[in-house]
C-alpha positions in Angstrom: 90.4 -4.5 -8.5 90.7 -1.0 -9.5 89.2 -1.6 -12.9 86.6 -3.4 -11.1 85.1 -0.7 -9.0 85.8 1.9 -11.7 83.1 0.0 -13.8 81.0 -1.1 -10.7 78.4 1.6 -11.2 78.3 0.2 -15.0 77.8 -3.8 -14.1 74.2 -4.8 -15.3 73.7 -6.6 -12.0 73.5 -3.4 -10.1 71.4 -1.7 -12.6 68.8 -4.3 -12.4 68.8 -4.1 -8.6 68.2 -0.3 -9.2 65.3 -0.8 -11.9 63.5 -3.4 -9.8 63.7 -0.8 -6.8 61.7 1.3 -8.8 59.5 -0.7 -10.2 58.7 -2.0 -6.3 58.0 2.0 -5.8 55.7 2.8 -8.5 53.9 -0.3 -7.7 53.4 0.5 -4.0 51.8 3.9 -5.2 49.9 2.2 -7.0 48.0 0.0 -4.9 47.8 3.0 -2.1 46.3 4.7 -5.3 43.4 2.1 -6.2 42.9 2.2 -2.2 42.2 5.7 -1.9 39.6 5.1 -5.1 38.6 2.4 -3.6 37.4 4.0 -0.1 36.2 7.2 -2.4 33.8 4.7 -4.2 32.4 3.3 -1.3 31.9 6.3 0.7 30.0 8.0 -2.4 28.1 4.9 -2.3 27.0 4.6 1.4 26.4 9.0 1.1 24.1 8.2 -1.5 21.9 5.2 -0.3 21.8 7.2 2.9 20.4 10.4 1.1 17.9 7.7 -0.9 16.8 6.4 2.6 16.1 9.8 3.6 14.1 10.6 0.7 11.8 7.5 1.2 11.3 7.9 4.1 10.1 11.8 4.1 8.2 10.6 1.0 10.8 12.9 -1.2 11.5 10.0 -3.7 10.7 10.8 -7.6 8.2 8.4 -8.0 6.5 8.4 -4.6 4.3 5.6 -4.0 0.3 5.9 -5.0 -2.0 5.4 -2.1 -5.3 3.0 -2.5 -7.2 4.9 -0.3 -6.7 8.0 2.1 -9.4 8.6 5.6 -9.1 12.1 6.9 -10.9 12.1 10.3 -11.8 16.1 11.4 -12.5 16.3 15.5 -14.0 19.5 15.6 -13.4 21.6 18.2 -10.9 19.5 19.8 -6.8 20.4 20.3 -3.6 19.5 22.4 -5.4 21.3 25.5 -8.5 18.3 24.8 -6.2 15.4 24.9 -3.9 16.8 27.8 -7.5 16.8 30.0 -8.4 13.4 28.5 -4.8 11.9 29.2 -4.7 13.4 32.9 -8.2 12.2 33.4 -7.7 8.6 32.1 -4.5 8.4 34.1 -6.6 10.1 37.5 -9.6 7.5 37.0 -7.8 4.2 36.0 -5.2 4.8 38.5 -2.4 4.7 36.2 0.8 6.2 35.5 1.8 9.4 35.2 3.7 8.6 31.7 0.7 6.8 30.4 -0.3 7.4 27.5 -3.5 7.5 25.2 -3.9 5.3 21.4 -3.9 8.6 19.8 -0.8 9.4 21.1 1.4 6.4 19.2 0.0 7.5 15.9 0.9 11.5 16.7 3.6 12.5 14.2 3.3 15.9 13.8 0.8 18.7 14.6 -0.5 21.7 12.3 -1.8 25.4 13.3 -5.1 26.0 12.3 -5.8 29.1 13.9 -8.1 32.3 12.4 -6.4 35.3 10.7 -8.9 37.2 12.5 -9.7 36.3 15.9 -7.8 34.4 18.5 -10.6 32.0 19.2 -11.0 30.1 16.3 -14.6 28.9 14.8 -15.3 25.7 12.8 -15.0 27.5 9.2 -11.5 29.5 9.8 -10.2 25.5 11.0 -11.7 24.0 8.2 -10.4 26.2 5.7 -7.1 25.9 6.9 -7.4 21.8 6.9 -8.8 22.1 3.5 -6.4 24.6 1.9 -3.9 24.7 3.7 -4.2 28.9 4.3 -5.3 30.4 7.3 -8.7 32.8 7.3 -10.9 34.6 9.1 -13.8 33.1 10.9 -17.1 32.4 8.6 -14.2 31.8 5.7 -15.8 28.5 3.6 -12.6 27.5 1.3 -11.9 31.4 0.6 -8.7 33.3 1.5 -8.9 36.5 3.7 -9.4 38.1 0.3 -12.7 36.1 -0.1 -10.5 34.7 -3.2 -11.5 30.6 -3.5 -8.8 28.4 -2.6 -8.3 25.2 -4.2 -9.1 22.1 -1.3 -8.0 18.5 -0.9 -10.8 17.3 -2.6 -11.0 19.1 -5.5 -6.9 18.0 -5.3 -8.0 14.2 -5.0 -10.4 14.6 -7.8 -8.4 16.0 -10.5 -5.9 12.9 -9.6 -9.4 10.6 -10.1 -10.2 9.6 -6.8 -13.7 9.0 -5.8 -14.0 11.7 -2.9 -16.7 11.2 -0.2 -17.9 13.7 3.1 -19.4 11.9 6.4 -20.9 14.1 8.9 -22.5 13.9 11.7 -24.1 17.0 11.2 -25.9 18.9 8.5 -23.7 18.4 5.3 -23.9 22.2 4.6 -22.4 22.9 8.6 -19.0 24.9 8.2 -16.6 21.5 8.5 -17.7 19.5 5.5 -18.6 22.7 3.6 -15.1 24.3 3.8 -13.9 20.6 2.0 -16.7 21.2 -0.8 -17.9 24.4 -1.4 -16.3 28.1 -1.6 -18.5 31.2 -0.2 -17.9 34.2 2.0 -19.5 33.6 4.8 -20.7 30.0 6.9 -24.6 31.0 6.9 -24.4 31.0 3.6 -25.7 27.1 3.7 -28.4 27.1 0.4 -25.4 28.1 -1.7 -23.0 26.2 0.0 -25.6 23.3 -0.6 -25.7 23.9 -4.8 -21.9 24.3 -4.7 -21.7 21.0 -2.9 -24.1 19.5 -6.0 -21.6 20.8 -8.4 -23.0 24.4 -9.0 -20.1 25.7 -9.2 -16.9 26.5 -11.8 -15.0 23.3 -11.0 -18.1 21.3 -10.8 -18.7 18.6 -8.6 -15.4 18.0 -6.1 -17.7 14.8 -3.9 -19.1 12.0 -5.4 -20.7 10.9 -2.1 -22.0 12.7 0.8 -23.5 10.9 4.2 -25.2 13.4 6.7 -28.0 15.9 8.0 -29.3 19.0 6.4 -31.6 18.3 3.6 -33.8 21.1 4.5 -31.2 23.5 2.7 -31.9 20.9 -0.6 -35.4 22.1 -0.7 -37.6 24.6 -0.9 -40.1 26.3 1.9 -43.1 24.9 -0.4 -41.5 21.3 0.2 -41.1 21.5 4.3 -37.4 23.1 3.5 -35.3 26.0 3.9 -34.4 27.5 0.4 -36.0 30.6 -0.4 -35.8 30.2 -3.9 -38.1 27.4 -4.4 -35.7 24.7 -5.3 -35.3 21.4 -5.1 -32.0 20.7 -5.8 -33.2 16.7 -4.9 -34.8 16.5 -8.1 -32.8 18.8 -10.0 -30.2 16.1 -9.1 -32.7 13.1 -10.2 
């Protein structure tokens, strides 16, 4: 008996029981090991289909998808304080809710300030310019900064890309709206230069390929029933 539990410690049955212990251990750390991995993975993963969602849908993705065609519709004149009187008066004449709401309203996403760097109230050109460039101006600017330095426009943007670019007005085409999208001069009266800028006069050439509206009188000369001084006919020039 006493020689028996003198070599107790040294019997190979409790050694095994000993090695098997550990064996159980480091296995158990294991698996609590490939299960922290595990939840690591699949958190990076859902943090980074997330982020990809958020870059389609703010349009950030590297290789955004082209668009066919692209309407930009300019209401001159017209702001938040237009479609608050047209919403209240709708609401007053139909006899309908006070939370009603106008068409335009569910297509709203966002708003942009087009205001003059000069004035408070703002004319057609300063608006324009700041639609078309993206860079506020003074009023009379036509696609020039407050510098009178020409800034580039959506069209001339659209072009280089090769789209087919296109102004319809229903005013003269030289007015200051469409002529802040196609033509670069100080001041808005400046319409017979506006008007040879417009048929490609000008450095970067020809930014619209078609143009619907009013006007021709600044396409011809005072001989010909029109308004340019300098006896041309940009019509036939153009022929």
């Amino acid at each position: 008996m006493g020689l028996s539990n003198d070599q107790s410690p040294l019997l190979g049955g409790d050694s095994l029981t000993c090695w098997n212990k550990k064996q159980s251990g480091i296995k158990r750390n294991l698996s609590y090991l490939l299960n922290i991995i595990t939840i690591g993975i699949i958190a990076y993963l859902c943090i980074f289909a997330k982020h990809s969602d958020n870059d389609d849908n703010t349009g950030l993705s590297l290789n955004p998808q082209k668009k066919k065609n692209i309407v930009m519709m300019v209401t001159d004149g017209m702001g938040p304080a237009s479609l608050s009187a047209a919403r209240s008066f709708r609401q007053f004449r139909d006899k309908l809710a006070i939370n009603d709401i106008l068409t335009l309203d569910k297509y709203l996403i966002g708003s942009s300030r087009t205001r003059s760097s000069s004035s408070l109230v703002t004319d057609s050109a300063a608006g324009a310019t700041a639609f078309s460039c993206a860079l506020k101006s003074y009023n009379g600017a036509i696609g020039v900064t407050p510098d009178k330095t020409p800034c580039g426009t959506v069209l001339e943007a659209l072009k280089l890309q090769g789209y087919y670019t296109g102004l319809v007005v229903t005013t003269r085409i030289t007015d200051a709206t469409p002529a802040a999208f196609s033509s670069h001069v100080d001041y808005r009266f400046q319409e017979d230069l506006i008007a040879q800028h417009q048929l490609g006069e000008y450095p970067f050439g020809r930014a619209v390929d078609l143009i619907l509206g009013g006007g021709r009188c600044h396409f011809l000369p005072t001989s010909e029933g029109g308004c340019r001084a300098d006896n041309r006919n940009l019509i036939r020039v153009q022929r």
